[in-house]
N, C-alpha and C positions, 0 to 999 in steps of 0.2 A: 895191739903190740906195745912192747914197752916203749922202742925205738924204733922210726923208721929203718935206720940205719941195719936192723936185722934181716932186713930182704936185698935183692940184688936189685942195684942197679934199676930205675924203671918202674920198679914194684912197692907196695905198698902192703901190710899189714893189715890184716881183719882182726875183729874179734875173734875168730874163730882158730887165728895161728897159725893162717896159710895165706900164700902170695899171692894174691888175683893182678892182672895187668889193670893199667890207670888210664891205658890209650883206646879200646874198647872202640875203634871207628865205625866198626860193623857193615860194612857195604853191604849188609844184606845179599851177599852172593849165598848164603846161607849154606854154607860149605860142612856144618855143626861137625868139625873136627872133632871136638868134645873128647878127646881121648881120655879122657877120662881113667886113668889108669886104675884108680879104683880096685886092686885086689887087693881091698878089705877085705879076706875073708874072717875079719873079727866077727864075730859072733857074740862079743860083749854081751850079754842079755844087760845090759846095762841102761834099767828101765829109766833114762835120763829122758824124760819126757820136755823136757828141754823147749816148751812151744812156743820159741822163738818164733812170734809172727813174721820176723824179719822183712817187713813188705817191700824191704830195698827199691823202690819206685826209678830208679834207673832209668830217666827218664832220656836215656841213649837219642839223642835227637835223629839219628841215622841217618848218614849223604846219600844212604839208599840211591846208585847208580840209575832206579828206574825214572826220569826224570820228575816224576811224582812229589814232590817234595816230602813224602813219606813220612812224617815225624812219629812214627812207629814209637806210642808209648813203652814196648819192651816192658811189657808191668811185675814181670820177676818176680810174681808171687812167694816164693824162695819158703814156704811154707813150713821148711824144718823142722816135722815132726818127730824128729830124730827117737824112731824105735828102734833105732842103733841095730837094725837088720841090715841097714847098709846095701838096700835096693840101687839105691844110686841110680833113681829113673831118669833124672837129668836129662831132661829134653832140651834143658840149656844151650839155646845156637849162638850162645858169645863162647868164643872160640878158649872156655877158661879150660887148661892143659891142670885142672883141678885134682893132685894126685891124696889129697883128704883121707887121711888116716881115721879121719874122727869118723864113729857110727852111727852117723845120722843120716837118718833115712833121705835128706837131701833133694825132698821131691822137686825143690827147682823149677815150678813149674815153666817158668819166664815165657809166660804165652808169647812173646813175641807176637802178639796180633795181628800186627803190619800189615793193621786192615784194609789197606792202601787202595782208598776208597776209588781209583779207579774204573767204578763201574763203566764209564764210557757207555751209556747207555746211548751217546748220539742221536738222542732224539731231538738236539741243538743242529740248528742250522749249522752250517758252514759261514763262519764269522767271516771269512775271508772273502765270500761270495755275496753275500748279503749283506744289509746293512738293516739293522732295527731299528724301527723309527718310533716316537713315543706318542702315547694318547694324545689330543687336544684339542685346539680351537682355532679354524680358521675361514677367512674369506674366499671362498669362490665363487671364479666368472671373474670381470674386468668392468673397471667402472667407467660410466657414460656421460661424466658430469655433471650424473645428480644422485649422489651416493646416500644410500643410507646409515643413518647415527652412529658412532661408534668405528665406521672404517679406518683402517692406520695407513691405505694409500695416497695418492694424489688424487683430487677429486676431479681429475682433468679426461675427459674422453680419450681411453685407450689407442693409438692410431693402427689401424688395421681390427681394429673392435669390430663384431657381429653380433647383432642381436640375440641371438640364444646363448649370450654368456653373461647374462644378468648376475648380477653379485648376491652373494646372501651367505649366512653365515652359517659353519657345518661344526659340528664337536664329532670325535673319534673317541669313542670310552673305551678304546684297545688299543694297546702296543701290537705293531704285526712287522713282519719280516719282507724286504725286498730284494730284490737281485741290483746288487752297486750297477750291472751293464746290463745291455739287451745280452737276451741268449744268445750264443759264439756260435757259429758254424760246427766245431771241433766239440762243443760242450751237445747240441743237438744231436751231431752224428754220432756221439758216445751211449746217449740216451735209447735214440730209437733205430741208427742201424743207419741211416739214411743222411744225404743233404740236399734239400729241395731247392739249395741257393742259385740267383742266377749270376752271381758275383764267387763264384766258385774260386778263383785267382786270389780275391783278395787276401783269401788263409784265414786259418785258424779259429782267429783274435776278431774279426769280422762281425759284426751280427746277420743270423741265420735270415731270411728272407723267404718270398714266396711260398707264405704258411697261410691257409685258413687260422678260421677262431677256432673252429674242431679239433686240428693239428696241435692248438697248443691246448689243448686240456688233455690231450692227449697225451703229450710232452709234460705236461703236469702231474699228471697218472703214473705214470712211469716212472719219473723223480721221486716220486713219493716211496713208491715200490720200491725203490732201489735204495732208500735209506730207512725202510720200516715202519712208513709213516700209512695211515689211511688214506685211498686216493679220495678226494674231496668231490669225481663226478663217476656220473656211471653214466652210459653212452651205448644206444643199442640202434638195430635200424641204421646200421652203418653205412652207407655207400662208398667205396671208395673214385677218387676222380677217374685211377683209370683203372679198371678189373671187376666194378659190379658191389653185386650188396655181398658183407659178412658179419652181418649179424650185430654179436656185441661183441667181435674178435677183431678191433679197431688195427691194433697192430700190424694187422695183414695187409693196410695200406702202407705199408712204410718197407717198401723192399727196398733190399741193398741198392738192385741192380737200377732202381727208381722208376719199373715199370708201373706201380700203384699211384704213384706219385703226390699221396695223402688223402684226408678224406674229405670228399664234397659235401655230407650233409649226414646227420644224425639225429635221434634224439636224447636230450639231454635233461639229467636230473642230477639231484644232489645224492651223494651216498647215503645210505644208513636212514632214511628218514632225517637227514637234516635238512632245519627249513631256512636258513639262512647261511648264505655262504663263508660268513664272518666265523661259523661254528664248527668248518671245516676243519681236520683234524693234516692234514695235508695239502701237497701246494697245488696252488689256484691262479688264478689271474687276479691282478687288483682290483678293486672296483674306483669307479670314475673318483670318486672323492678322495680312495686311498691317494690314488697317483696325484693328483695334482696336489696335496697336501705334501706327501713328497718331494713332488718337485719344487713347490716354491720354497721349502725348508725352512719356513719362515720369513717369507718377502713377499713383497705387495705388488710388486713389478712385473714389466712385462717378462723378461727374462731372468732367473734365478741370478745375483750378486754374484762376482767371484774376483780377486783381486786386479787393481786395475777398470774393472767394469762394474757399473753403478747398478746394472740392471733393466736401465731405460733403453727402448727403445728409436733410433736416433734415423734410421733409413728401414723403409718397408720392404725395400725392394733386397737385391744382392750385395751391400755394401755396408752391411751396419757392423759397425767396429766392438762393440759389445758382443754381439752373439757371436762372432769370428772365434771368441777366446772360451768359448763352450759348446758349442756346436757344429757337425757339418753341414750345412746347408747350400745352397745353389754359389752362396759367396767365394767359395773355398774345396768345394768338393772334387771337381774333375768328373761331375757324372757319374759318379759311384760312391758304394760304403767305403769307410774307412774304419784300422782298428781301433777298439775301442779305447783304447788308453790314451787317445791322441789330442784331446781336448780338457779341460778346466773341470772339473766334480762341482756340486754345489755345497749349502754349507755341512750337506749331510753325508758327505762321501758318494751320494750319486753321478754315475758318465750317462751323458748324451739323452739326459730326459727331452731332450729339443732339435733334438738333429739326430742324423744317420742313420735311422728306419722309424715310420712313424710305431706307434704299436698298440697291439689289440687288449680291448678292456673288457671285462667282467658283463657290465650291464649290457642290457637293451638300452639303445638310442631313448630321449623323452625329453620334452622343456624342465626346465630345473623349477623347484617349488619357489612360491614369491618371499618364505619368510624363513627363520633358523631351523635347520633339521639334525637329528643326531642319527650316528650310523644309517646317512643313506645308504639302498639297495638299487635306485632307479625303477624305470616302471617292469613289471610283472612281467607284462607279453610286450612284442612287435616284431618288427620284418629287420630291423637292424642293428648291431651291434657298436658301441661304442667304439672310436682309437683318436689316442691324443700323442700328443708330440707332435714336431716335426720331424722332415727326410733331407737326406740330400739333394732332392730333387726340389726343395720346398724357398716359396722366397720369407725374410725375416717377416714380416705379417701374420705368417701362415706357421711360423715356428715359436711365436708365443706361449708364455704355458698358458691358457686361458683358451688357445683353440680347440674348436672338438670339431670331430671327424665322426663319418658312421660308412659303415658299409653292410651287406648282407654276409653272412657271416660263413660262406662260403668261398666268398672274395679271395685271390691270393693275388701279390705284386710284389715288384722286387725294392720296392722302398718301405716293405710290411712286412716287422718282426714283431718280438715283444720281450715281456720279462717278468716273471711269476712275483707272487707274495704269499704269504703265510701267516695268518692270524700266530700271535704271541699267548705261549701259556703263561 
């Protein structure tokens, strides 16, 4: 244009001597008013071949309503091959009320791409639920006053220390996935239909209790399922506690009405031909080394730091002022679970790795190896399964992260939950 001043108001000048708007918001409601009035029927044969590439890159940042932040390059091809037939294909969704006497072909393509990548393929954990924890390097077991080279604890005999928690040093060459809480009562009974709790009262927010190891691969299977993931076991030879054997149709222990009342014993493999749990494409139980890596989040101590408390361990018994500010235990409990929001996280955003249900691990029970191991798995076979934490019912001795626990893996009690993980891709 010669002058802005020959458009109204708002508007602005092309080369081409027609008004386009300047405000262009695009909410992507993609309404393509485009009215386009367009009765050109000029028929101009006016071979003005005119191949204004015009690649107008319009690079419309668009507030796109879909919370997507959507920067929909709008790439306006605008291709103006103007064979003055005056198609006017204009697929143009900027809302230009373009009444264009000129007879160019106008093809406009303005992919609008707004490729609004979207996909939500959700194959991501629920960030909210879980908490990622990152590859590395750390001590486990609890030292006995004659620590090996390199320790960054106190070299002072742990009080309340057991012999099968020898120290030694583990590396994790993988990022994996945990649950910030033990599984809720309300989050289990959404899963499998059921709540085997014997703290039924306490609601919701609670964690689920009086679960077999069976129960929660089961529980794990199912999670998986429910968000499209591979269940990481397969489980045949079912028995349930109460109602008999079904096969590999596991779920059939878990009625509403809690006559099955879960499953007493199986057998258990990995899906798919995989041979290690770590390769698991869905969710699992941790293994002994994930959690406690977890839990101490980086600390040498008996009990995971959290403000206020150093981490030392100060009374074995029920009165130690540190784990009161992370834990439910015998100190503080009243004899029952409590919800889980109600204690201190550690530095990793985990609740209750040491109180309020102890919970079941991955491995078979085994003495820990004498020197550095990478991605332990524990031993092959045994009669018993791993569970660490402590319970409410537990005294501070007995809820250090360094204790370990074993049961047969049929065991169910009402101070025994747990809380999956998930290898990271």
């Amino acid at each position: 244009c010669e002058k802005t001043s020959q458009c109204p108001n708002g508007y602005i000048c092309n080369y081409e001597y027609r008004c386009v708007s300047c405000g262009d918001t695009d909410t992507d409601t993609d309404t393509d008013t485009d009215t386009d009035t367009d009765t050109d029927t000029d028929t101009d044969t006016d071979t003005d071949t005119d191949t204004d590439t015009d690649t107008d890159t319009d690079t419309d940042t668009d507030t796109d309503t879909d919370t997507d932040t959507d920067t929909d390059t709008d790439t306006d091809t605008d291709t103006d091959t103007d064979t003055d037939t005056d198609t006017d294909t204009d697929t143009d969704t900027d809302t230009d009320t373009d009444t264009d006497t000129d007879t160019d072909t106008d093809t406009d393509t303005d992919t609008d791409t707004d490729t609004d990548t979207d996909t939500d393929t959700d194959t991501d954990t629920d960030t909210s639920d879980f908490v990622l924890i990152p590859a590395g390097t750390f001590w486990m077991g609890s030292p006995d006053g004659n620590c090996p080279n390199g320790y960054p604890g106190h070299c002072i005999s742990e009080p309340g220390r057991h012999k099968n928690e020898e120290l030694h040093e583990v590396t994790l060459t993988y990022s994996f996935w945990i649950m910030r809480h033990e599984v809720t009562q309300a989050e289990f009974e959404a899963v499998m239909g059921c709540n085997p709790s014997h703290f039924i009262s306490c609601g919701g927010d609670c964690p689920v209790e009086t679960v077999s190891w069976y129960d929660c691969l089961a529980y794990a299977n199912e999670l998986s399922v429910h968000e499209g993931l591979e269940p990481c076991y397969v489980l045949s030879g079912v028995s349930c506690k109460e109602g008999g054997e079904v096969g590999s149709a596991y779920i059939d222990c878990f009625d509403d009405d809690g006559t099955s009342g879960g499953i007493a014993s199986a057998q258990v493999s990995l899906n798919g031909g995989t041979s290690m749990v770590y390769d698991c494409k869905g969710y699992r139980l941790p293994t002994e080394a994930e959690w406690e890596y977890a839990a101490r989040a980086g600390s040498a101590t008996a009990f995971y730091p959290s403000p206020g408390n150093d981490g030392t361990i100060i009374d074995t018994e029920c009165s130690d002022p540190n784990l009161k500010q992370i834990a439910v235990y015998c100190g503080n409990s009243n004899n029952a679970t409590e919800p889980w929001v109600g204690k201190e996280a550690n530095a990793w955003g985990l609740y209750d790795m040491l109180g309020n249900v102890h919970e079941w691990i991955n491995n078979w029970y085994g003495e820990y190896p004498d020197g550095p191991v990478t991605d332990p798995l524990g031993p092959k076979t045994g009669s018993s399964r791993v569970i660490r934490g402590g319970s409410w019912s537990n005294s501070a001795s007995n809820c250090r992260v360094a204790i370990r626990f074993r049961s047969e893996p049929s065991y169910h009690n009402h101070d025994l939950g747990f809380r999956p993980a998930r290898s990271a891709e």
